[in-house]
C-alpha positions in Angstrom: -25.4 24.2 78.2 -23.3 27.0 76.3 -23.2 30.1 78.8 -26.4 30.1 80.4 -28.5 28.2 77.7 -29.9 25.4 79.3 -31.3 22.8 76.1 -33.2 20.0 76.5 -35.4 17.3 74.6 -39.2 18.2 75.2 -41.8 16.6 72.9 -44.9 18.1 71.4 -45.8 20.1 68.2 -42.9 22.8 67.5 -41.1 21.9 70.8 -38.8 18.2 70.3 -36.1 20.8 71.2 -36.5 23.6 73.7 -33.9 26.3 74.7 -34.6 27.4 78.7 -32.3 30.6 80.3 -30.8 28.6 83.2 -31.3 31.3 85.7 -34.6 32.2 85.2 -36.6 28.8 83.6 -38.0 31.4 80.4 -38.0 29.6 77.4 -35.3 31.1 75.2 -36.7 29.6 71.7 -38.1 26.1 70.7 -38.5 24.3 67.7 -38.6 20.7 65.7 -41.8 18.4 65.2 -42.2 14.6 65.5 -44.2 12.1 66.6 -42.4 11.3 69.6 -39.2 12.7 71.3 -36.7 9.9 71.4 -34.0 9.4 74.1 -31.0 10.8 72.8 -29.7 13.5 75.2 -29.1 17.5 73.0 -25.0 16.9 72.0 -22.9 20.2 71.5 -20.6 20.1 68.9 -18.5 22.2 67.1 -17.0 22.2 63.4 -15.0 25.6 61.7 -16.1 27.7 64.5 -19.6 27.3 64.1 -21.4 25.6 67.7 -24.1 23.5 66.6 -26.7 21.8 68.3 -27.5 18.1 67.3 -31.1 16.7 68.3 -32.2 13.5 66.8 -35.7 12.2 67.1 -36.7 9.1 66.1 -37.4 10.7 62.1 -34.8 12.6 61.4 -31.1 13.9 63.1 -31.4 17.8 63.2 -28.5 20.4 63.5 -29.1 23.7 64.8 -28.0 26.9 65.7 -27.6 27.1 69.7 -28.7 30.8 69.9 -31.6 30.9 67.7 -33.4 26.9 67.0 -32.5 27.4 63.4 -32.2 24.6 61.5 -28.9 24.1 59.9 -28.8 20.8 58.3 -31.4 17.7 58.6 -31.4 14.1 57.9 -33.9 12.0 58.0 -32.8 8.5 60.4 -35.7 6.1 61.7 -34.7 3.9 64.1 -36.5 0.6 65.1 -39.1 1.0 67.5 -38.6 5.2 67.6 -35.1 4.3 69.6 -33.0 7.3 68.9 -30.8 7.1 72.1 -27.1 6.5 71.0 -25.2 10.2 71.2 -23.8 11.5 67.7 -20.2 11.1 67.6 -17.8 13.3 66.6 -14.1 12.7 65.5 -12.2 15.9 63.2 -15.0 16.3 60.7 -16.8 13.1 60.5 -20.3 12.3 62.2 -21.4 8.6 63.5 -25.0 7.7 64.4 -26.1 4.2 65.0 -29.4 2.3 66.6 -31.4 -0.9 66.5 -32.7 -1.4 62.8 -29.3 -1.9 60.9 -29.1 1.9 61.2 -25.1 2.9 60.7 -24.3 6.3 59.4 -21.0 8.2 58.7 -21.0 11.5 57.9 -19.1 14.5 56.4 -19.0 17.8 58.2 -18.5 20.5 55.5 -16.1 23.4 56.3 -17.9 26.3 54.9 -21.3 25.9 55.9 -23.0 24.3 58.9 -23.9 21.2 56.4 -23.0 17.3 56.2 -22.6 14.6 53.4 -23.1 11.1 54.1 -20.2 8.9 53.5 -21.8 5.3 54.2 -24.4 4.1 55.7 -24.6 0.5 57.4 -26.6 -2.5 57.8 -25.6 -6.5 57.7 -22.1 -6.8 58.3 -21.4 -2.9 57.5 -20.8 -0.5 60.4 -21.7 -1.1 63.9 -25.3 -0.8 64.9 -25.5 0.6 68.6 -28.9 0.9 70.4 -28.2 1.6 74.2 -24.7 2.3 74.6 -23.0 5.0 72.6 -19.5 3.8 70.9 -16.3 5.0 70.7 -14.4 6.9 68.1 -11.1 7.3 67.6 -8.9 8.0 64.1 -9.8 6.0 61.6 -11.5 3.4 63.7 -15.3 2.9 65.4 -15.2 0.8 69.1 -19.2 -0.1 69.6 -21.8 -2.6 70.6 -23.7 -4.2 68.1 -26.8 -4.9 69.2 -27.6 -7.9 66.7 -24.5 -9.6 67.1 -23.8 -8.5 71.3 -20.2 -8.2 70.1 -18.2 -5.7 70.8 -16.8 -4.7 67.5 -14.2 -2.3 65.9 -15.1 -0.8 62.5 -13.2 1.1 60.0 -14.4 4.7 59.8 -12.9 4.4 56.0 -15.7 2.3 54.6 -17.6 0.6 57.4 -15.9 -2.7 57.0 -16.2 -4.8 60.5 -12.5 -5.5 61.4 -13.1 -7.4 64.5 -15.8 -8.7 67.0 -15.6 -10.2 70.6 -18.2 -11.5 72.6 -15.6 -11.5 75.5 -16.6 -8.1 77.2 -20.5 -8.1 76.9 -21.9 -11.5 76.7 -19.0 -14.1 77.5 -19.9 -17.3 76.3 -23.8 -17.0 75.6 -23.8 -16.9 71.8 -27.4 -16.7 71.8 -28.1 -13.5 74.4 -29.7 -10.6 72.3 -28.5 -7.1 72.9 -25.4 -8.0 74.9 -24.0 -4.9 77.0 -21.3 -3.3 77.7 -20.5 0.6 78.3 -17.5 2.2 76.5 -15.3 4.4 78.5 -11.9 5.7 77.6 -9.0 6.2 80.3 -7.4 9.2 78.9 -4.3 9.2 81.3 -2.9 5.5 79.9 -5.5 5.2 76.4 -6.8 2.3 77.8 -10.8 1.5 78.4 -13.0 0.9 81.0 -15.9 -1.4 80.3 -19.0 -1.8 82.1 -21.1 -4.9 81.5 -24.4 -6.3 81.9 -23.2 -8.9 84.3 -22.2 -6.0 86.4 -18.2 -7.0 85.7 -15.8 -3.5 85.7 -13.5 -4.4 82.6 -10.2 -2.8 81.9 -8.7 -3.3 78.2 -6.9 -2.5 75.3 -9.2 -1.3 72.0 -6.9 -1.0 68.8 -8.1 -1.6 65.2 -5.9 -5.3 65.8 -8.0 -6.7 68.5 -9.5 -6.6 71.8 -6.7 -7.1 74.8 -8.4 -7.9 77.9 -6.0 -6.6 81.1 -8.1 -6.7 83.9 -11.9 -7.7 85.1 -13.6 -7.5 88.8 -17.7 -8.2 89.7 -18.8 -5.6 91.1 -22.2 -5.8 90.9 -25.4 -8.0 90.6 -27.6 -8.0 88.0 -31.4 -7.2 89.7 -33.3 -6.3 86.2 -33.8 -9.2 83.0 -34.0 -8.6 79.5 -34.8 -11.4 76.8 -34.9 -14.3 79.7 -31.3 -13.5 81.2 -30.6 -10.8 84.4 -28.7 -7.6 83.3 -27.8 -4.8 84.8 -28.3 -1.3 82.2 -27.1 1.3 83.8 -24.2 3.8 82.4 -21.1 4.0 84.9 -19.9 7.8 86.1 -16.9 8.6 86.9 -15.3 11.4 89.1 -12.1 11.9 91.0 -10.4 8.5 89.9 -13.3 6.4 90.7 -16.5 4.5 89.5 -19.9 4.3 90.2 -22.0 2.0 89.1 -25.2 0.6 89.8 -28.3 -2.0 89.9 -31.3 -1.5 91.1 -31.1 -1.7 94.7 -27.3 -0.3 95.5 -24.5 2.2 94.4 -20.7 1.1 94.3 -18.0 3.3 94.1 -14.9 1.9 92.8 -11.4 3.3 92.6 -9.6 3.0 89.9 -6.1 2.8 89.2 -3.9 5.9 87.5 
């Protein structure tokens, strides 16, 4: 929301994107066409002043103006399976977008206009290729999931080059699980993470461009859903006055977490 702009992803002929007032439910403007709405939830970002709205459907990532439902800037990005869900990712001016299909892109934010150039784009053993779980960017470095490999894997933002990968934190020793999990959170306080995986274990670690440093793990949770012949648990953790919650299909935990 920006003010009391309430956006959201819709579906339906001139509509993927609708704009609501928040007090009163009127539609404020609508606009953007495809043949189905994706999962990725509206992201606000904002780049020389100018607020811009990114919706991406499962043909194209869209920029627009917050206010209005114009278009600023489009390019076209076709996930697997129509499986937009991964949040764009913003570090200074660059732009990451990732899904199932060896779909990697970096982009360029350009200063004097509400436009973008793209830098690289993955596939094979270039970028990182997140489907459910939206990675991490810091400077000059990518932390994500790749869903071919289940690795969690660090990539640099310079040119897409893989610089390390780890099974460790998703999928342990089960080379052959497809689509391993595990949910990227940063601890701001100490710049340490907080990792959530599909075995339901709370992770605590060190992410650097060097390597993955593992520094603390507890199960907190059973896996009650299955995916591709293994139990999993694929929910995204929250996280609110020093604690976590996290959960399966038949309870909520609340952990508390350490400063």
């Amino acid at each position: 929301m920006i003010d009391q702009t309430l956006y959201c992803v819709v579906g339906g002929q001139g509509s993927v994107a609708v704009a609501f007032y928040k007090q009163t439910g009127e539609e404020k403007w609508s606009n953007l066409s495809a043949g189905e709405p994706g999962y990725c939830p509206p992201t606000l970002i904002n780049h020389a002043g100018v607020d811009q709205l990114l919706i991406w459907h499962p043909e194209s990532l869209n920029s627009l103006n917050p206010e209005t439902g114009e278009v600023y800037w489009s390019v076209p990005m076709r996930p697997a399976y129509g499986m937009s869900i991964t949040a764009p990712q913003k570090q200074d001016d660059l732009l990451y977008v990732s899904a199932i299909g060896n779909l990697a892109v970096l982009m360029q934010l350009t200063d004097d206009k509400p436009e973008v150039e793209v830098l690289w784009s993955g596939g094979g053993k270039t970028g990182v290729r997140s489907a459910n779980v939206t990675p991490h960017m810091e400077p000059g470095v990518l932390f994500g999931v790749d869903c071919e490999t289940s690795a969690l894997t660090a990539v640099s933002l310079a040119d897409g080059e893989r610089l390390w990968e780890s099974q460790q934190p998703t999928v342990g020793d089960d080379s052959r699980a497809r689509h391993g999990t595990a949910f990227i959170t940063k601890h701001e306080p100490t710049g340490n993470y907080v990792l959530f995986n599909e075995q339901g274990d709370l992770i605590t670690a060190k992410l650097t461009a060097d390597g993955y440093e593992e520094t603390g793990r507890q199960n907190v949770l059973e896996p009650t859903s299955s995916a591709f012949g293994r139990p999993v648990i694929w929910t995204t953790p929250a996280f609110a006055d020093r604690c976590v919650y996290v959960r399966n299909d038949k309870e909520v935990v609340c952990v508390d977490l350490p400063n």
